[in-house]
C-alpha positions as CSV (number, residue, x, y, z in Angstrom):
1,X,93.2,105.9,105.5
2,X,95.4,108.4,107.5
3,X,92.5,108.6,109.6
4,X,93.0,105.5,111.6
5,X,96.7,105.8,111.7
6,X,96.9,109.5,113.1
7,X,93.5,111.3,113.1
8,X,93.8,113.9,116.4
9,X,92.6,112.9,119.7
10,X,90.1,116.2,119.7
11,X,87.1,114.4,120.6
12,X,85.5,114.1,117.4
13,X,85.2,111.9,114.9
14,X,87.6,109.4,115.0
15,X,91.3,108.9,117.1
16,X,94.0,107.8,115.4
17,X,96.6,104.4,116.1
18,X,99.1,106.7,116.7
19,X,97.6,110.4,117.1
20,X,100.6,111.9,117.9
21,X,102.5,111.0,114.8
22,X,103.8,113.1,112.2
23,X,102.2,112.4,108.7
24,X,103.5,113.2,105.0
25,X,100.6,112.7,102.6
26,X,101.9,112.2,99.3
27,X,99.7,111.8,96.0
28,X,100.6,109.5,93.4
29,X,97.9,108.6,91.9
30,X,95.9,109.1,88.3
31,X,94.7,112.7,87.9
32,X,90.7,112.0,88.1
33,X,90.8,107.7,88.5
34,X,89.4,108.1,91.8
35,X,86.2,109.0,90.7
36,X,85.7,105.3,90.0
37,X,88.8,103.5,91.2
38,X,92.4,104.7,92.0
39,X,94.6,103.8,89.7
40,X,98.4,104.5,89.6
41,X,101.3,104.2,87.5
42,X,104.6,102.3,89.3
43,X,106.8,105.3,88.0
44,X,104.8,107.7,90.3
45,X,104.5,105.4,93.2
46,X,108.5,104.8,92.9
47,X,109.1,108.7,92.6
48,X,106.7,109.4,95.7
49,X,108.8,106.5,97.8
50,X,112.0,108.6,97.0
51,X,109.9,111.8,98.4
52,X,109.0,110.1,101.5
53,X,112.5,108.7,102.1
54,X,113.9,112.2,101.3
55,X,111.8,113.9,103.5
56,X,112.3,111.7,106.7
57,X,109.7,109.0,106.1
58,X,110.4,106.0,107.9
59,X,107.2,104.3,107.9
60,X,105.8,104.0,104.4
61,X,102.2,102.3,103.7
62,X,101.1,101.5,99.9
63,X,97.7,101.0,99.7
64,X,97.9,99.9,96.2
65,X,97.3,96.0,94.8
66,X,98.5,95.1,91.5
67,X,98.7,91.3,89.6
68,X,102.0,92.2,88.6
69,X,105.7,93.0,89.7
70,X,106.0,96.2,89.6
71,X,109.4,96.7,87.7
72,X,113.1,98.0,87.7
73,X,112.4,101.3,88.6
74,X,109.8,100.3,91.3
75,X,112.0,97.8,92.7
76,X,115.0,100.3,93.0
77,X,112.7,102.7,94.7
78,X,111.8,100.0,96.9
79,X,115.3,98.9,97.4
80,X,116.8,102.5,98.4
81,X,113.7,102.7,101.0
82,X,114.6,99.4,102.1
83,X,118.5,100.9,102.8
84,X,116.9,104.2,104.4
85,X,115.9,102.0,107.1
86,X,112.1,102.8,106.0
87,X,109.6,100.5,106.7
88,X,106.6,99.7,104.1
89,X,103.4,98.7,105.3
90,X,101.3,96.9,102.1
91,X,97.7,95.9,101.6
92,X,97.4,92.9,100.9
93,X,94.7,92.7,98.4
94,X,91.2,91.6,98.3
95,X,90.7,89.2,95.9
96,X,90.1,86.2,98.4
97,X,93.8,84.7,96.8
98,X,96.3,82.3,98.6
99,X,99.1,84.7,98.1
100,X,98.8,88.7,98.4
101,X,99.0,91.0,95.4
102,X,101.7,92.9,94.5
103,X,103.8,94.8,95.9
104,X,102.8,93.3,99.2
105,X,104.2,90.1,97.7
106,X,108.0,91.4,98.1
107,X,107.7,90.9,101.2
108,X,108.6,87.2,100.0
109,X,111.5,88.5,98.4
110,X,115.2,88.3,100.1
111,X,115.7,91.6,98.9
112,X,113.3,93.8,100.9
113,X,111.8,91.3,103.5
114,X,112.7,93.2,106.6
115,X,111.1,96.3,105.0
116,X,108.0,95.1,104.6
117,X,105.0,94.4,106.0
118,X,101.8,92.8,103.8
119,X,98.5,93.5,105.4
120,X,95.4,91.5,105.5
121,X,91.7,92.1,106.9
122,X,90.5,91.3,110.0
123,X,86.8,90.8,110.8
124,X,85.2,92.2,113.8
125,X,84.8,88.4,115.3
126,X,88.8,88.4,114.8
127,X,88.6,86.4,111.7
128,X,90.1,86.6,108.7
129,X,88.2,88.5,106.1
130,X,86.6,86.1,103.7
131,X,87.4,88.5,100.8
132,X,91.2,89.4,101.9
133,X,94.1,87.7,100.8
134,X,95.9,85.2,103.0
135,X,99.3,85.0,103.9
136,X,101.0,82.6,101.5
137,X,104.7,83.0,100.3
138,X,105.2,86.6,102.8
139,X,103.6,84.2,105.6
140,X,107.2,85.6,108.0
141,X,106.0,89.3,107.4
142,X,102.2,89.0,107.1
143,X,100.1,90.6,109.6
144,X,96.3,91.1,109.9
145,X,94.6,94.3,111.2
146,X,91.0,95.1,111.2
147,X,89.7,95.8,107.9
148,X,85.7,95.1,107.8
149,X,83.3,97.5,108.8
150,X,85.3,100.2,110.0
151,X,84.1,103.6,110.5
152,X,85.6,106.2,108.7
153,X,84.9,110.4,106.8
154,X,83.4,111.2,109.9
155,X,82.0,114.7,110.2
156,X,79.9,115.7,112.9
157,X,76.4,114.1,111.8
158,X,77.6,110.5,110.1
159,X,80.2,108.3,109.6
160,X,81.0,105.9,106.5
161,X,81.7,102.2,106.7
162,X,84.5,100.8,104.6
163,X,86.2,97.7,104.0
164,X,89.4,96.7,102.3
165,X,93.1,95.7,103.2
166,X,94.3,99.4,102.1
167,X,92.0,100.6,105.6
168,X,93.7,97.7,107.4
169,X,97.4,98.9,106.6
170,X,97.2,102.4,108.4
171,X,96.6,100.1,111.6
172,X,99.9,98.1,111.6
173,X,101.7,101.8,110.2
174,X,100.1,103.4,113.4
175,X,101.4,100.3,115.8
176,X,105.1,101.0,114.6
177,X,105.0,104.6,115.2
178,X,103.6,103.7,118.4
179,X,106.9,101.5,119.4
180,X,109.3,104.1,117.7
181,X,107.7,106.4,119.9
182,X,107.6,104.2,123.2
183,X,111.3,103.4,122.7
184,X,113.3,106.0,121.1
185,X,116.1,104.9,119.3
186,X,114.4,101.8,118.0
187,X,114.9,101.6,114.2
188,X,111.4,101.2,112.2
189,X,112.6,97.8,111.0
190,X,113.6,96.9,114.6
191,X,109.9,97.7,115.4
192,X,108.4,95.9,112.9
193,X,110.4,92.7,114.1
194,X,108.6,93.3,117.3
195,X,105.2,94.0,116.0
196,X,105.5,90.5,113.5
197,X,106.5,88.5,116.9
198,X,104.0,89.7,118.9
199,X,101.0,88.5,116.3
200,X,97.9,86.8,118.0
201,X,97.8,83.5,117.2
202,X,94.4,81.6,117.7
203,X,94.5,78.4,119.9
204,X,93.1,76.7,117.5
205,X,92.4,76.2,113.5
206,X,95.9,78.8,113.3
207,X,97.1,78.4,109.5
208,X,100.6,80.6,109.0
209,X,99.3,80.0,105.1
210,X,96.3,81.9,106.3
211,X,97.3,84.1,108.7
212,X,101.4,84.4,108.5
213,X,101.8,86.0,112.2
214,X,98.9,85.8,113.4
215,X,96.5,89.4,114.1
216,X,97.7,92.5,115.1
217,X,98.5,93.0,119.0
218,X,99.9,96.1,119.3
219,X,99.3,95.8,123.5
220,X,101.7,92.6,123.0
221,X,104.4,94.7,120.9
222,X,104.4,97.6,123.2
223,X,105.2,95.0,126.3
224,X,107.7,93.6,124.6
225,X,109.4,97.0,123.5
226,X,109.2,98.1,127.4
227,X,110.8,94.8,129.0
228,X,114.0,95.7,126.1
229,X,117.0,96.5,128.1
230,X,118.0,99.7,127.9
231,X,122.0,99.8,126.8
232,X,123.2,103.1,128.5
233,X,126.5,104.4,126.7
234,X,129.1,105.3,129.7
235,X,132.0,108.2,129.4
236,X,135.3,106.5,129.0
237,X,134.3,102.7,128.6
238,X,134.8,101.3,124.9
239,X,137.8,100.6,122.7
């Protein structure tokens, strides 16, 4: 995953959304569940979200899907991120559902809305994955960014290819640090205002059920960031 959101540009292997950026890896997950599957418990995902925030984080991606809410102490984690300023980018899921799994499905809530962004799959052929899931209740904060056969563990003979909306996430994480860092002084939620608007929206069969903003342009977003006016504080001049 942190591969496509910051691996170096070094000329091997792969490059990185946003190669420049600073990353904080943080585990949270099962001791040995990764064998098979990941697993996690909300506790340590909440205490990892206070680590990021406390450490400077201000883009956060989760890619974890549950069928649940993720409870009290989860939500307050989520909620003090959410007041940080920090940003959470969210799988989606892949169970080929009308809604997305939790916790990408807060982005539906009042509560954290403008923190989050869910993620969904992208096809090569710029379609929705057939596997991912759509849009549905977070369609104003739902984004889609390639997620099928992407490359990714590449060492200097082979490569491996990987699907999933968790591989999709680190793309939308790398397009705001790419705006922050374009525009300093622009706030990770004021980015990811930007990044939602400037969604690709097909001319035709477009379904914001499907596809909430449409898929990821981050050549779109950064335009949009440069033509911002600039508002220059001047020495003397205020109340």
């Amino acid at each position: 995953l942190a591969g496509a959101l910051s691996a170096a540009l070094d000329g091997g292997g792969l490059v990185g959304v946003a190669y420049g950026a600073n990353l904080l890896s943080i585990r949270a997950d099962i001791d040995g569940s990764c064998l098979t599957e990941c697993a996690f418990r909300t506790d340590d995902l909440a205490r990892g979200m206070d680590y990021a925030v406390a450490n400077g984080a201000q883009i956060i991606v989760l890619a974890v899907s549950g069928r649940h809410r993720l409870g009290p102490r989860f939500e307050a984690a989520l909620q003090r991120a959410s007041d940080a300023g920090a940003v959470m980018v969210v799988a989606a899921g892949n169970d080929n559902a009308d809604d997305p799994s939790w916790p990408a499905r807060y982005a539906a809530d009042p509560r954290f809305s403008r923190s989050i962004i869910a993620v969904g799959a992208a096809t090569p052929a710029l379609a929705l994955a057939s596997w991912s899931n759509r849009a549905g209740a977070t369609r104003q904060r739902y984004l889609v960014a390639p997620g099928d056969q992407l490359f990714a563990g590449c060492d200097e003979k082979v490569c491996q290819v990987v699907a999933g909306t968790s591989f999709a996430a680190p793309y939308v994480a790398g397009g705001l640090a790419l705006l922050m860092e374009a525009r300093p002084g622009l706030s990770p939620q004021e980015a990811a205002d930007i990044l939602l608007s400037a969604g690709r929206r097909p001319a035709f069969g477009f379904s914001q059920a499907k596809l909430g903003q449409g898929f990821l342009d981050i050549g779109h977003a950064y335009e949009l960031v440069r033509r911002r006016p600039v508002i220059a504080a001047r020495e003397g001049i205020g109340g």
